[in-house]
mmCIF file of the N, C-alpha and C atoms, coordinates in Angstrom:
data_MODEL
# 
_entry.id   MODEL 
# 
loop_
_atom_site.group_PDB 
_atom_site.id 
_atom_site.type_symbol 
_atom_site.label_atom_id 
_atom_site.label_alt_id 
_atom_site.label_comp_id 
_atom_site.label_asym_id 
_atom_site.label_entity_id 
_atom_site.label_seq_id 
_atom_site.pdbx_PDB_ins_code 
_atom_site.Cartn_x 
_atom_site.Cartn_y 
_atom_site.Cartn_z 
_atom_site.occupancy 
_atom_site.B_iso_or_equiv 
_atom_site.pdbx_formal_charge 
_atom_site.auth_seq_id 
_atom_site.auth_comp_id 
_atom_site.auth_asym_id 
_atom_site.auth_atom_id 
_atom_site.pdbx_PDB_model_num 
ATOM 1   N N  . UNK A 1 1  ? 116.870 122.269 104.071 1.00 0.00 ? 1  UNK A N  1 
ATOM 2   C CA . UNK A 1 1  ? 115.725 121.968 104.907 1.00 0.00 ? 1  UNK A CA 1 
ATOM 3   C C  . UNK A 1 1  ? 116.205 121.366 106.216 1.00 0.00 ? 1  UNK A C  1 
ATOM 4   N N  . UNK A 1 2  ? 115.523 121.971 106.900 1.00 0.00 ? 2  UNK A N  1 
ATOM 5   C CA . UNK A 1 2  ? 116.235 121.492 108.665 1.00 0.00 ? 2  UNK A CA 1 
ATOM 6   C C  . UNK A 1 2  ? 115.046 119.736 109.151 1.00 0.00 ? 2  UNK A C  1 
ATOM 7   N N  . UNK A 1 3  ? 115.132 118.998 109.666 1.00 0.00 ? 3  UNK A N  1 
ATOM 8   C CA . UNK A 1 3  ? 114.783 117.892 110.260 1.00 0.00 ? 3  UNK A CA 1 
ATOM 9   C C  . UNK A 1 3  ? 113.953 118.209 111.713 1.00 0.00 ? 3  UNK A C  1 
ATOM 10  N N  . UNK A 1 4  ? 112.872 117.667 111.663 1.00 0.00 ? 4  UNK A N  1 
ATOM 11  C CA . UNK A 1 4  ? 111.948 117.816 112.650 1.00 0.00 ? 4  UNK A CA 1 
ATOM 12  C C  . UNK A 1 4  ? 112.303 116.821 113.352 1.00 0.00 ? 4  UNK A C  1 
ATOM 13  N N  . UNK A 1 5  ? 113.102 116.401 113.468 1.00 0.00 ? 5  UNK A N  1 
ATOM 14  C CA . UNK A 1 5  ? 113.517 115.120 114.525 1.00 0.00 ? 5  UNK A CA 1 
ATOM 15  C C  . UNK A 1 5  ? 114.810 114.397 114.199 1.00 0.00 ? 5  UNK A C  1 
ATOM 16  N N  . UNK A 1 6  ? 115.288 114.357 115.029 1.00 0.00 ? 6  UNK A N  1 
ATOM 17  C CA . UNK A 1 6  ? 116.797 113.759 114.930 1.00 0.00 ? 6  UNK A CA 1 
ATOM 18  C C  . UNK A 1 6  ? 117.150 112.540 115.800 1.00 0.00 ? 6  UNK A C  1 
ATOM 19  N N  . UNK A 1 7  ? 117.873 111.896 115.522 1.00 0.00 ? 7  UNK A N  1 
ATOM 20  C CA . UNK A 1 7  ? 118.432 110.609 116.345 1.00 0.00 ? 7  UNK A CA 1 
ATOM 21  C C  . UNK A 1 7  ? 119.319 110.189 116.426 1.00 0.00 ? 7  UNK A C  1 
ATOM 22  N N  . UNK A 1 8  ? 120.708 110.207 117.283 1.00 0.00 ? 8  UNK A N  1 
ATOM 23  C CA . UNK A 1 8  ? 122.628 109.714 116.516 1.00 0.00 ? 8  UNK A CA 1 
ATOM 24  C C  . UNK A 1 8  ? 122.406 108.761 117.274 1.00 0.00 ? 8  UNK A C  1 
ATOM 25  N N  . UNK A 1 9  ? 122.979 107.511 116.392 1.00 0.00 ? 9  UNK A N  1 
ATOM 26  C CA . UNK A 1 9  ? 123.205 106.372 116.871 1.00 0.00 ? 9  UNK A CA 1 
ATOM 27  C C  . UNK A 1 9  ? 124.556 105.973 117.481 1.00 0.00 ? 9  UNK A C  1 
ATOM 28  N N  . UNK A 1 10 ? 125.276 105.829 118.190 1.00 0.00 ? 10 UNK A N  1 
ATOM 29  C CA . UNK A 1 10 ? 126.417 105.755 118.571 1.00 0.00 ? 10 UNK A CA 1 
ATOM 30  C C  . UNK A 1 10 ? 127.169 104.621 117.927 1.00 0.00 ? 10 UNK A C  1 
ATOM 31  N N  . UNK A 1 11 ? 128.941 104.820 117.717 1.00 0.00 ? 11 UNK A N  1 
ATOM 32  C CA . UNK A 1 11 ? 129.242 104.024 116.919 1.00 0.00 ? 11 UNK A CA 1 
ATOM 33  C C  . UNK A 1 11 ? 129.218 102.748 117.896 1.00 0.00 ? 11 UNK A C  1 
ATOM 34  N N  . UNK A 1 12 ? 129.198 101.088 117.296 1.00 0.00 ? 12 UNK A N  1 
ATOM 35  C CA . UNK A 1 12 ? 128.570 100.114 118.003 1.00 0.00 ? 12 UNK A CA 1 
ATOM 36  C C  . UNK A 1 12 ? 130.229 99.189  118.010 1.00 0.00 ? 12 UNK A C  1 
ATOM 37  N N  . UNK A 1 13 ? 131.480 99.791  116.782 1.00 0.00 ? 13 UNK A N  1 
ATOM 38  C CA . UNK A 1 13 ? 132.509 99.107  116.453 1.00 0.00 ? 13 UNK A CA 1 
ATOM 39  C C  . UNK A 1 13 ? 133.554 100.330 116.710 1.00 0.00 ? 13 UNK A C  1 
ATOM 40  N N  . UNK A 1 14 ? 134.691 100.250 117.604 1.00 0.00 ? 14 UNK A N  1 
ATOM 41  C CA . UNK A 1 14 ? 135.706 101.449 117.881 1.00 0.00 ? 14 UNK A CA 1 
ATOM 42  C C  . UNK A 1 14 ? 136.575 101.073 117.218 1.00 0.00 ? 14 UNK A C  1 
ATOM 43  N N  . UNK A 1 15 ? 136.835 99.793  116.274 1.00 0.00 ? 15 UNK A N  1 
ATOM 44  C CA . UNK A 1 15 ? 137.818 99.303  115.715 1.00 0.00 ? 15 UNK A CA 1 
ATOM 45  C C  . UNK A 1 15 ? 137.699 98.533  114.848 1.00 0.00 ? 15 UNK A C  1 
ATOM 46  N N  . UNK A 1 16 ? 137.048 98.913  113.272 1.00 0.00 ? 16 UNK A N  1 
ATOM 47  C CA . UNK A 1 16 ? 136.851 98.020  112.457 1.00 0.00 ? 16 UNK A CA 1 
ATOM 48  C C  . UNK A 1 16 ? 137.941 97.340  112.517 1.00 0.00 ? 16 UNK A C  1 
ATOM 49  N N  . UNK A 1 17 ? 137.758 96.133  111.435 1.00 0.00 ? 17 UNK A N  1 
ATOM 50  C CA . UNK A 1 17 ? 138.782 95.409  110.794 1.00 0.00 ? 17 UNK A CA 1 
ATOM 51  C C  . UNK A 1 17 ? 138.526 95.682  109.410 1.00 0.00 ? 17 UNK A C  1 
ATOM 52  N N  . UNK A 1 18 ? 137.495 95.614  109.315 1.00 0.00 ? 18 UNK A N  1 
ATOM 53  C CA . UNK A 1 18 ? 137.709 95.625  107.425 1.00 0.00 ? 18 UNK A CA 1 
ATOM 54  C C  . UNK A 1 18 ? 136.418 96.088  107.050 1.00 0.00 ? 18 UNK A C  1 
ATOM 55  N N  . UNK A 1 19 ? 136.338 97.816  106.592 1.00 0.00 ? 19 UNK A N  1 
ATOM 56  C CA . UNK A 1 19 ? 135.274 98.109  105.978 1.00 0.00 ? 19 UNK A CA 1 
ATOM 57  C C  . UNK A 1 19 ? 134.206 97.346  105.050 1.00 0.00 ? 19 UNK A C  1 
ATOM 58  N N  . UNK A 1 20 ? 134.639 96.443  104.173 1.00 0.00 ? 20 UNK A N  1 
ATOM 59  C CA . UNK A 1 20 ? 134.248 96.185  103.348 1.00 0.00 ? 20 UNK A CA 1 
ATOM 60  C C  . UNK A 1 20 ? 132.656 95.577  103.226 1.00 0.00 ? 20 UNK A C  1 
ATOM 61  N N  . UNK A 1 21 ? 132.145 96.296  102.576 1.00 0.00 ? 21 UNK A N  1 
ATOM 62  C CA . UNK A 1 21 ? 130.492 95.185  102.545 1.00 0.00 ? 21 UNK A CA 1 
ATOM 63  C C  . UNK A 1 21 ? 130.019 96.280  104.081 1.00 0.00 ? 21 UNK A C  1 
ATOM 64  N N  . UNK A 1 22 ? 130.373 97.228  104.383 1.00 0.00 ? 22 UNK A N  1 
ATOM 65  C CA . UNK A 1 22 ? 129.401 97.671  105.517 1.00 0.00 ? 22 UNK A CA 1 
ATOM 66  C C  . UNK A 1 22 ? 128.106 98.397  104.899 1.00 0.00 ? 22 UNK A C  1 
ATOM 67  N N  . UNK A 1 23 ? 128.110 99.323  103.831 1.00 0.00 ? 23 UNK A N  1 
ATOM 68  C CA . UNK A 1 23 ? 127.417 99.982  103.485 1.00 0.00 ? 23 UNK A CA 1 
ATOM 69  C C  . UNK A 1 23 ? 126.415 99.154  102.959 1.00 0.00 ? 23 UNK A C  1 
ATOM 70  N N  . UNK A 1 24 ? 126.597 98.067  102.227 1.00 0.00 ? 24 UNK A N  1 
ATOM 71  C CA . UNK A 1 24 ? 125.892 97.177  101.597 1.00 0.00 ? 24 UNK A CA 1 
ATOM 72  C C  . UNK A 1 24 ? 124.760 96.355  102.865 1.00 0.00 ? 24 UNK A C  1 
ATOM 73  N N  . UNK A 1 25 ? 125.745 96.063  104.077 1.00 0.00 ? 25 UNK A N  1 
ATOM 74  C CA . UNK A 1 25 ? 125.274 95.685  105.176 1.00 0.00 ? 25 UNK A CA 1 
ATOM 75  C C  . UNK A 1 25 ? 123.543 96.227  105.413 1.00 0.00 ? 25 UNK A C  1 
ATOM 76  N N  . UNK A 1 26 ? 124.174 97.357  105.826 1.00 0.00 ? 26 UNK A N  1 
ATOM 77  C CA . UNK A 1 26 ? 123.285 98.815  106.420 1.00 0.00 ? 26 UNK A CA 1 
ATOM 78  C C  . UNK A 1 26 ? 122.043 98.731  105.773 1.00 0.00 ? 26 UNK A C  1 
ATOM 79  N N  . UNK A 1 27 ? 122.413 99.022  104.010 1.00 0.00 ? 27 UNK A N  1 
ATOM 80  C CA . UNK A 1 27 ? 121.270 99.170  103.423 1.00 0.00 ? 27 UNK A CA 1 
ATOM 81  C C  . UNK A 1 27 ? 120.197 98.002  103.336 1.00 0.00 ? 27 UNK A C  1 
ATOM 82  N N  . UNK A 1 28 ? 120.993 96.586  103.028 1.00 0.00 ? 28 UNK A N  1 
ATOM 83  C CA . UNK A 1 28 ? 120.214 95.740  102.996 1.00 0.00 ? 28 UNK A CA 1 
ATOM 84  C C  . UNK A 1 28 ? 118.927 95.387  104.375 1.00 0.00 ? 28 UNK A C  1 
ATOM 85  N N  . UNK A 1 29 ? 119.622 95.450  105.589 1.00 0.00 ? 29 UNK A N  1 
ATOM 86  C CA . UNK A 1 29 ? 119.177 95.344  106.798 1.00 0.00 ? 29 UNK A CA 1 
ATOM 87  C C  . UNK A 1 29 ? 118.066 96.043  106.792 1.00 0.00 ? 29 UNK A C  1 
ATOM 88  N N  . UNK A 1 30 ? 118.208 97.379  106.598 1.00 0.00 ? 30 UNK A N  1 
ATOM 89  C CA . UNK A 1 30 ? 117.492 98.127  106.939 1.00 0.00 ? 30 UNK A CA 1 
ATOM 90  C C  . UNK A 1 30 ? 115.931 98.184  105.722 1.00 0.00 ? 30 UNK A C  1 
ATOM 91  N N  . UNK A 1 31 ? 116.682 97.462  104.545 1.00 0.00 ? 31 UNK A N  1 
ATOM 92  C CA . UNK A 1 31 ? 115.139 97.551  103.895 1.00 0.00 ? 31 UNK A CA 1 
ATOM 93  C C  . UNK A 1 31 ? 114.429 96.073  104.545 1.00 0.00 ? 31 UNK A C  1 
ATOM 94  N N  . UNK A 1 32 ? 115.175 95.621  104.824 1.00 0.00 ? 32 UNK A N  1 
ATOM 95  C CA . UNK A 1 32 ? 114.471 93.825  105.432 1.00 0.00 ? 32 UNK A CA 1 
ATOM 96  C C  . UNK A 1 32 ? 113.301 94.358  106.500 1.00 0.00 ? 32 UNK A C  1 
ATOM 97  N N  . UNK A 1 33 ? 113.870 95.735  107.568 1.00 0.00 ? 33 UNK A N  1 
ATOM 98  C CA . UNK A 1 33 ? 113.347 95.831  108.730 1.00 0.00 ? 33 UNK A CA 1 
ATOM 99  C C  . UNK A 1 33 ? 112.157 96.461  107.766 1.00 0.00 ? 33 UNK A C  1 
ATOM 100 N N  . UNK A 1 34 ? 112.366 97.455  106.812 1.00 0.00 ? 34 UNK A N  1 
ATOM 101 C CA . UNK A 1 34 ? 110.746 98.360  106.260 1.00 0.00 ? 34 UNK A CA 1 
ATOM 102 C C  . UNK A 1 34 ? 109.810 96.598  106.156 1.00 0.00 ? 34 UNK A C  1 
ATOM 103 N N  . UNK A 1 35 ? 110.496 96.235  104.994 1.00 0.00 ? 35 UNK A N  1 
ATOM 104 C CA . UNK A 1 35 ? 109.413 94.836  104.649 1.00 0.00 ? 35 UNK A CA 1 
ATOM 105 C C  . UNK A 1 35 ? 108.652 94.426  105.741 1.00 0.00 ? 35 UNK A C  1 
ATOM 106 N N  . UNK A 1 36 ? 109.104 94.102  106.845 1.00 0.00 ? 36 UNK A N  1 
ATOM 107 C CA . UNK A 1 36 ? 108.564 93.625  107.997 1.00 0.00 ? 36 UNK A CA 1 
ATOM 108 C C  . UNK A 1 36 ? 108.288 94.742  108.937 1.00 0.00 ? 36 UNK A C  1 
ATOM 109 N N  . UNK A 1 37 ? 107.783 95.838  108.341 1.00 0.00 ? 37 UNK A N  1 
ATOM 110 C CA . UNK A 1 37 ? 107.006 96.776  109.255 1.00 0.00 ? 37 UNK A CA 1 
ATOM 111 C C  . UNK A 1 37 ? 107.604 97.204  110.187 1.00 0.00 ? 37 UNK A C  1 
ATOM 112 N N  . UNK A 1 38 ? 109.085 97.829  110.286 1.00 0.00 ? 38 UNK A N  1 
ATOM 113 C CA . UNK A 1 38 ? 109.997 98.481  110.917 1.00 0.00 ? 38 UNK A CA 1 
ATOM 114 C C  . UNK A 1 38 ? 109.758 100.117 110.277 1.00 0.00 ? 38 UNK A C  1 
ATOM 115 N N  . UNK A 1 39 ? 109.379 100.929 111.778 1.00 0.00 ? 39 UNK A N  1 
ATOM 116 C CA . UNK A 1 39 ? 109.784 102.695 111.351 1.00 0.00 ? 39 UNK A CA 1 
ATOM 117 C C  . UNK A 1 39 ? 111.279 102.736 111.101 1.00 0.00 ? 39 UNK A C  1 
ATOM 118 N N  . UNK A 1 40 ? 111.659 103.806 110.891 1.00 0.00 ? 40 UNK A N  1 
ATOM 119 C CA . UNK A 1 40 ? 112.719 104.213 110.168 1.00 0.00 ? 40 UNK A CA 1 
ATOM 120 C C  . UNK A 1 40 ? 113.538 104.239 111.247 1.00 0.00 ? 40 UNK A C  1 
ATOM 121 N N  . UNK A 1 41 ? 113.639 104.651 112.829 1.00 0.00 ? 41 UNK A N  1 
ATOM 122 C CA . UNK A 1 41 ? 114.528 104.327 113.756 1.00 0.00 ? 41 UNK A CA 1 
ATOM 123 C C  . UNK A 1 41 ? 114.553 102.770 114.138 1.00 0.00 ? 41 UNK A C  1 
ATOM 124 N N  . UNK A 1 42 ? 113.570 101.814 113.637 1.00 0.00 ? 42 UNK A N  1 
ATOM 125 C CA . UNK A 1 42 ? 114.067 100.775 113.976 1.00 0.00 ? 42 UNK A CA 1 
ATOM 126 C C  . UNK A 1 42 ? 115.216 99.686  112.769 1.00 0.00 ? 42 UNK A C  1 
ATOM 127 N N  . UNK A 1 43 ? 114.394 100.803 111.963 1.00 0.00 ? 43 UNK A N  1 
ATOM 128 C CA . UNK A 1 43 ? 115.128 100.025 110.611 1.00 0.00 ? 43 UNK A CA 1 
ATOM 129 C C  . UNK A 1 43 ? 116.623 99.904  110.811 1.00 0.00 ? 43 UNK A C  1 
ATOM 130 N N  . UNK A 1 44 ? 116.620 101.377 111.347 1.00 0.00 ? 44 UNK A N  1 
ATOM 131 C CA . UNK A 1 44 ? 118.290 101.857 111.095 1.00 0.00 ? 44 UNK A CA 1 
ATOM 132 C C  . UNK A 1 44 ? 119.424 101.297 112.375 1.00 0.00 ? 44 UNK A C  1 
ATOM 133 N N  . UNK A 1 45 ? 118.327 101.146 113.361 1.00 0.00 ? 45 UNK A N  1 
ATOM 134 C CA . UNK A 1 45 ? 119.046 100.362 114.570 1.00 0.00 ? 45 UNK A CA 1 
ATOM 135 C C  . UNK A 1 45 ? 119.200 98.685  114.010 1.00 0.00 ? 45 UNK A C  1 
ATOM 136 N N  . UNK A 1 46 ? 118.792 98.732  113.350 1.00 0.00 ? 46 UNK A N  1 
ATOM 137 C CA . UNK A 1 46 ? 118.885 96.804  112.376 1.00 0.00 ? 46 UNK A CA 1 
ATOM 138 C C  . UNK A 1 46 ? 120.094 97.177  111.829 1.00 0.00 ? 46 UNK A C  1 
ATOM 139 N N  . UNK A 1 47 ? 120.051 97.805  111.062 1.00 0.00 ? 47 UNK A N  1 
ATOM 140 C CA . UNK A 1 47 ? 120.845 98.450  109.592 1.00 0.00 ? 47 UNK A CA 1 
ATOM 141 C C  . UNK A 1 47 ? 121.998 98.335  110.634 1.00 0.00 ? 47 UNK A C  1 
ATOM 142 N N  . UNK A 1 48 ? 122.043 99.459  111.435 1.00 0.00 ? 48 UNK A N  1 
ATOM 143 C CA . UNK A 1 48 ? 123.716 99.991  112.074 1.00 0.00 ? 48 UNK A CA 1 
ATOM 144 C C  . UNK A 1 48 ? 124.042 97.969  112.986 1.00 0.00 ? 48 UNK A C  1 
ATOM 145 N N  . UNK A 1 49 ? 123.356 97.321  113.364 1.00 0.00 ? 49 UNK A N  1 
ATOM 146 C CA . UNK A 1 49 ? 123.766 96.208  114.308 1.00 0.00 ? 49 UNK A CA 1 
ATOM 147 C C  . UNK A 1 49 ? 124.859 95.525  112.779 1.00 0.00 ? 49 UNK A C  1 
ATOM 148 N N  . UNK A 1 50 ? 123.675 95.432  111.606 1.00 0.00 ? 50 UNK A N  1 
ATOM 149 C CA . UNK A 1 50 ? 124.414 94.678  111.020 1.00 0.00 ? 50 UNK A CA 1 
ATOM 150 C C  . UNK A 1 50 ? 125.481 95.176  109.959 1.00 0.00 ? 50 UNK A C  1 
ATOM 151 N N  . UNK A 1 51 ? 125.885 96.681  110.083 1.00 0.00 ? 51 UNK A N  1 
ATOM 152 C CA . UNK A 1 51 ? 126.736 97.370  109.771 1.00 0.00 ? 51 UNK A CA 1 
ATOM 153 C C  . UNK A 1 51 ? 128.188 96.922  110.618 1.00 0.00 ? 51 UNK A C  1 
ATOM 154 N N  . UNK A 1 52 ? 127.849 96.901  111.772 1.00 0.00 ? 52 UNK A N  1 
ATOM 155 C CA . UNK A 1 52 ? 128.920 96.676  112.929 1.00 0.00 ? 52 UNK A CA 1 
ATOM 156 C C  . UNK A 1 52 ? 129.554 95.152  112.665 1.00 0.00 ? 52 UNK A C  1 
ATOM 157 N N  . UNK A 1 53 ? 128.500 94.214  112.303 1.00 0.00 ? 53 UNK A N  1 
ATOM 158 C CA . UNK A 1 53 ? 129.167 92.867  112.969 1.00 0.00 ? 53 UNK A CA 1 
ATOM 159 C C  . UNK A 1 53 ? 129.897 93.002  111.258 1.00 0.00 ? 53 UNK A C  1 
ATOM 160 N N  . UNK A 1 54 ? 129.325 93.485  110.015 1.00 0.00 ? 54 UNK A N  1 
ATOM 161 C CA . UNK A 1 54 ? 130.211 93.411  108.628 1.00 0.00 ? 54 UNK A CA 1 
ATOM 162 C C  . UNK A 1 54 ? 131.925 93.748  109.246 1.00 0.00 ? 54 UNK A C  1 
ATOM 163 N N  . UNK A 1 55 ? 131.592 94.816  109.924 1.00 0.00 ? 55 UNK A N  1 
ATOM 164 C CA . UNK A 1 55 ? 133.464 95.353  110.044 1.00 0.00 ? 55 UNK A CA 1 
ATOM 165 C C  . UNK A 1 55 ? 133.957 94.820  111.265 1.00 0.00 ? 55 UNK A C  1 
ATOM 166 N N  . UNK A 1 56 ? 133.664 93.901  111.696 1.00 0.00 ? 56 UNK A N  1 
ATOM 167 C CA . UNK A 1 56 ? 134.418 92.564  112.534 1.00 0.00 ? 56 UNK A CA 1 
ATOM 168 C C  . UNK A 1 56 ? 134.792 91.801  111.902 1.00 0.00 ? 56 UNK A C  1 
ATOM 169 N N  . UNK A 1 57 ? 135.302 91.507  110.706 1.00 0.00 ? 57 UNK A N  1 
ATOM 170 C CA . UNK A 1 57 ? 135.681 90.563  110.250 1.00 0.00 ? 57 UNK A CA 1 
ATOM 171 C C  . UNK A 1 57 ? 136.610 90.494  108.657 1.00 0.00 ? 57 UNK A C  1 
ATOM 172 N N  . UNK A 1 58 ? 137.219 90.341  108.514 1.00 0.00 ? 58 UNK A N  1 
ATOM 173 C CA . UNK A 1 58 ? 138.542 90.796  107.416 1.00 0.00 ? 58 UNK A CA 1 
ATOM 174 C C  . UNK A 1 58 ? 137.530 89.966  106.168 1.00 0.00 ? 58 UNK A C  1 
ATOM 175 N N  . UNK A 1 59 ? 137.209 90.766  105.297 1.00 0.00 ? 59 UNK A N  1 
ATOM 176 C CA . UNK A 1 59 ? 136.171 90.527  103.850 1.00 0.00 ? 59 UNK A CA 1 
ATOM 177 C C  . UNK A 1 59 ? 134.947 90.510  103.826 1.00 0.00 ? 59 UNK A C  1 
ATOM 178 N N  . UNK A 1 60 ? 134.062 90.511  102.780 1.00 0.00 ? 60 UNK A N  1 
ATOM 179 C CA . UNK A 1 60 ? 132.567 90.272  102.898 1.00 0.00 ? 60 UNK A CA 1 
ATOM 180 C C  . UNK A 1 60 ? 132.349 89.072  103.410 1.00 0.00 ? 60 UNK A C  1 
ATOM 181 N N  . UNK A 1 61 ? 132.041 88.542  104.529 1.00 0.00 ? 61 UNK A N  1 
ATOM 182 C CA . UNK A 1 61 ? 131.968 87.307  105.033 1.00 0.00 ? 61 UNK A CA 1 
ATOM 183 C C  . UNK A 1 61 ? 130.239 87.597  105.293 1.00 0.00 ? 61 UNK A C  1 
ATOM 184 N N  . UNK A 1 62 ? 129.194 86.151  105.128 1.00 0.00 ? 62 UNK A N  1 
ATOM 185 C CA . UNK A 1 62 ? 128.190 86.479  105.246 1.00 0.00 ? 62 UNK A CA 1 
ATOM 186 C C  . UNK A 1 62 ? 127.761 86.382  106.480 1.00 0.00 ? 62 UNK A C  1 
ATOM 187 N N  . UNK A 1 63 ? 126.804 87.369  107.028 1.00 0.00 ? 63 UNK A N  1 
ATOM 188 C CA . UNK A 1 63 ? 126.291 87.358  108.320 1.00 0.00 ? 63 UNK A CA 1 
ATOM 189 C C  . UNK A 1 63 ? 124.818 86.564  108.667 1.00 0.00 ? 63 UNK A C  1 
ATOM 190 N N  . UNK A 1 64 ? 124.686 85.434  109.432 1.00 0.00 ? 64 UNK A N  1 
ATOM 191 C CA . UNK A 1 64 ? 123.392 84.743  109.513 1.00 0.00 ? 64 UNK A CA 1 
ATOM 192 C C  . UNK A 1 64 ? 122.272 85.555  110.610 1.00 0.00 ? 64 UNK A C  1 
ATOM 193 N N  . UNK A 1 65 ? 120.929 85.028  109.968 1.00 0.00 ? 65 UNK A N  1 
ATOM 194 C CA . UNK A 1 65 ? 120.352 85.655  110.899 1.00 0.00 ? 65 UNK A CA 1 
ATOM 195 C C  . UNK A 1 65 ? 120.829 85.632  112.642 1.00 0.00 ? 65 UNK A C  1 
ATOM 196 N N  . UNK A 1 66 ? 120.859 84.689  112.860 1.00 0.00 ? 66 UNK A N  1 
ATOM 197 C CA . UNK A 1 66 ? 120.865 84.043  114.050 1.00 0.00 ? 66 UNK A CA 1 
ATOM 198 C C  . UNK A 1 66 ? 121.759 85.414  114.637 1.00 0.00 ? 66 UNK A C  1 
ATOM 199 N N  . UNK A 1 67 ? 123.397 85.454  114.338 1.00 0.00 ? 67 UNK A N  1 
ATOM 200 C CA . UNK A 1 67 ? 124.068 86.202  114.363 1.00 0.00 ? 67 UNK A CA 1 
ATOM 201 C C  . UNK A 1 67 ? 123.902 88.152  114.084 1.00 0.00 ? 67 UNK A C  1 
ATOM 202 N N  . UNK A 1 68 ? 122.964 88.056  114.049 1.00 0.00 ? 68 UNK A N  1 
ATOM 203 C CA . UNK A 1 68 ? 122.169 89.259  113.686 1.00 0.00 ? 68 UNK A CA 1 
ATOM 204 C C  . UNK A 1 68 ? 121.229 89.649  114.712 1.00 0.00 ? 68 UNK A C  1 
ATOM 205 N N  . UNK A 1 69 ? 120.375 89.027  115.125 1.00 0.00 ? 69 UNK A N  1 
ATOM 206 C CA . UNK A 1 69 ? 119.101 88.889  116.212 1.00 0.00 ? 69 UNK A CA 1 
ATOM 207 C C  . UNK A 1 69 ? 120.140 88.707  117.430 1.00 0.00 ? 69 UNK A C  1 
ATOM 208 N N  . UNK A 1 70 ? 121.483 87.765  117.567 1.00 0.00 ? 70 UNK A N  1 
ATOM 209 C CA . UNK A 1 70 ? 121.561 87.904  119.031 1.00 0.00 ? 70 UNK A CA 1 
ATOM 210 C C  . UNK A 1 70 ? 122.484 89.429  119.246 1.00 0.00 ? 70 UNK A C  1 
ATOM 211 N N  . UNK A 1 71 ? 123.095 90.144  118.405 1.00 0.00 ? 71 UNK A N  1 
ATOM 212 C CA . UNK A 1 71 ? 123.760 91.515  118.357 1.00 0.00 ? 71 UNK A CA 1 
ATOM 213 C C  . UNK A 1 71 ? 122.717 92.182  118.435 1.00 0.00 ? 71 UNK A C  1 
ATOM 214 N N  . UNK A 1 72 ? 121.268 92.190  117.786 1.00 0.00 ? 72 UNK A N  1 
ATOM 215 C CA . UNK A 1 72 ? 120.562 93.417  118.389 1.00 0.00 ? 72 UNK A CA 1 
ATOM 216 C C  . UNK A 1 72 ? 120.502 93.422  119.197 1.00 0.00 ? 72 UNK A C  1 
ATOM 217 N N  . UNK A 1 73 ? 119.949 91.943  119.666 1.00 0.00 ? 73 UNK A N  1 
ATOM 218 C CA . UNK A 1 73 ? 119.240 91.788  121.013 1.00 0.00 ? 73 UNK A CA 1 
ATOM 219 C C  . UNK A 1 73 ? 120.211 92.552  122.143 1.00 0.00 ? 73 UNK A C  1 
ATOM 220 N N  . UNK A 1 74 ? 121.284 92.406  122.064 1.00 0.00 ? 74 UNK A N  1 
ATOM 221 C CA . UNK A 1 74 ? 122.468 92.819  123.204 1.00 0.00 ? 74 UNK A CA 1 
ATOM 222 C C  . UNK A 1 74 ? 122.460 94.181  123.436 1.00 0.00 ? 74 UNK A C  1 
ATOM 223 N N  . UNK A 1 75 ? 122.137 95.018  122.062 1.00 0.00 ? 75 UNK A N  1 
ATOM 224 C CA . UNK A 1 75 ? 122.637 96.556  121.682 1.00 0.00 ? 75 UNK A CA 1 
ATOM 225 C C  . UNK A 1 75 ? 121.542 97.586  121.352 1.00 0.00 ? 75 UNK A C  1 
ATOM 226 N N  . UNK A 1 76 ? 120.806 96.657  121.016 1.00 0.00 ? 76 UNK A N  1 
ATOM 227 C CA . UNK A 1 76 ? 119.368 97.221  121.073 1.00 0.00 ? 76 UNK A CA 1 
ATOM 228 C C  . UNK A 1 76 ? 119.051 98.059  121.761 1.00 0.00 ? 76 UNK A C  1 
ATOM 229 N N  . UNK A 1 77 ? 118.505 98.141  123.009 1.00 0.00 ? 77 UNK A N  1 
ATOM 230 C CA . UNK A 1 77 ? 118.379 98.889  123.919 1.00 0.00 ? 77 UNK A CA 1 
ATOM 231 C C  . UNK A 1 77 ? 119.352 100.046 124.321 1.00 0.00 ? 77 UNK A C  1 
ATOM 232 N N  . UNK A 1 78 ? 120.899 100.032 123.726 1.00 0.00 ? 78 UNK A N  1 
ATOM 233 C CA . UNK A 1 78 ? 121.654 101.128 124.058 1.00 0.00 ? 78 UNK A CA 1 
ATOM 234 C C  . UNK A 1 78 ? 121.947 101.597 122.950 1.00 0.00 ? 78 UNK A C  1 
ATOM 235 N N  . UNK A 1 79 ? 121.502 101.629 121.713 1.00 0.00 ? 79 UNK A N  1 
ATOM 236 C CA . UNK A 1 79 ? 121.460 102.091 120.505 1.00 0.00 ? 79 UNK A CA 1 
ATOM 237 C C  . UNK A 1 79 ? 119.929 103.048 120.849 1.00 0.00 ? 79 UNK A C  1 
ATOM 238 N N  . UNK A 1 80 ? 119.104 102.582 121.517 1.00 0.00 ? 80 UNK A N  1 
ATOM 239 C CA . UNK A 1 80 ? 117.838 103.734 121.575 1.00 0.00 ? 80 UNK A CA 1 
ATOM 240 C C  . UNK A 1 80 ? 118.038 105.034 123.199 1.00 0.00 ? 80 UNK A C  1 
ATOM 241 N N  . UNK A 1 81 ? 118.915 104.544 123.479 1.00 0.00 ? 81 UNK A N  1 
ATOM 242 C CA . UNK A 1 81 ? 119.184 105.208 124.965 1.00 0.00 ? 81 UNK A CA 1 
ATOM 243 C C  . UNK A 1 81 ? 120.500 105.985 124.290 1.00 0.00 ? 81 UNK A C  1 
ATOM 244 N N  . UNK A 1 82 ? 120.877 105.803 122.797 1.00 0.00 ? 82 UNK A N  1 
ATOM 245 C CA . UNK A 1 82 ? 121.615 107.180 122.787 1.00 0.00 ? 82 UNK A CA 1 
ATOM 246 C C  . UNK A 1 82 ? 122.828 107.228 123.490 1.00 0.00 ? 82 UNK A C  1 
# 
């Protein structure tokens, strides 16, 4: 089945450090954004911010909100400009 709409997010990290805990990242983020009434491109622009800041850092280290909200805030806008 082909997709009536598409969207690539560009990668936000050219140089992980340490995969680990990204996927876990992504998913979690991104169901936080549905709960709080996020469409599915905003979810995933949550999801990918806090995908990125997971592989900055050598282990599952936990990410705070705070630290979360000021990376969208920065990337936000060039995560939807593609």
């Amino acid at each position: 089945s082909e997709f009536l709409d598409r969207q690539h997010f560009p990668s936000l990290t050219a140089n992980p450090v340490d995969v680990t805990g990204a996927g876990d990242s992504l998913l979690a983020a991104m169901s936080v954004g549905f709960i709080h009434g996020f469409n599915l491109m905003e979810a995933a622009a949550l999801g990918t911010c806090m995908a990125a800041l997971s592989v900055q850092t050598v282990g599952n280290v936990p990410i705070t909100l705070e630290e979360l909200m000021n990376y969208f805030g920065q990337r936000g806008a060039s995560i939807y400009a593609g």
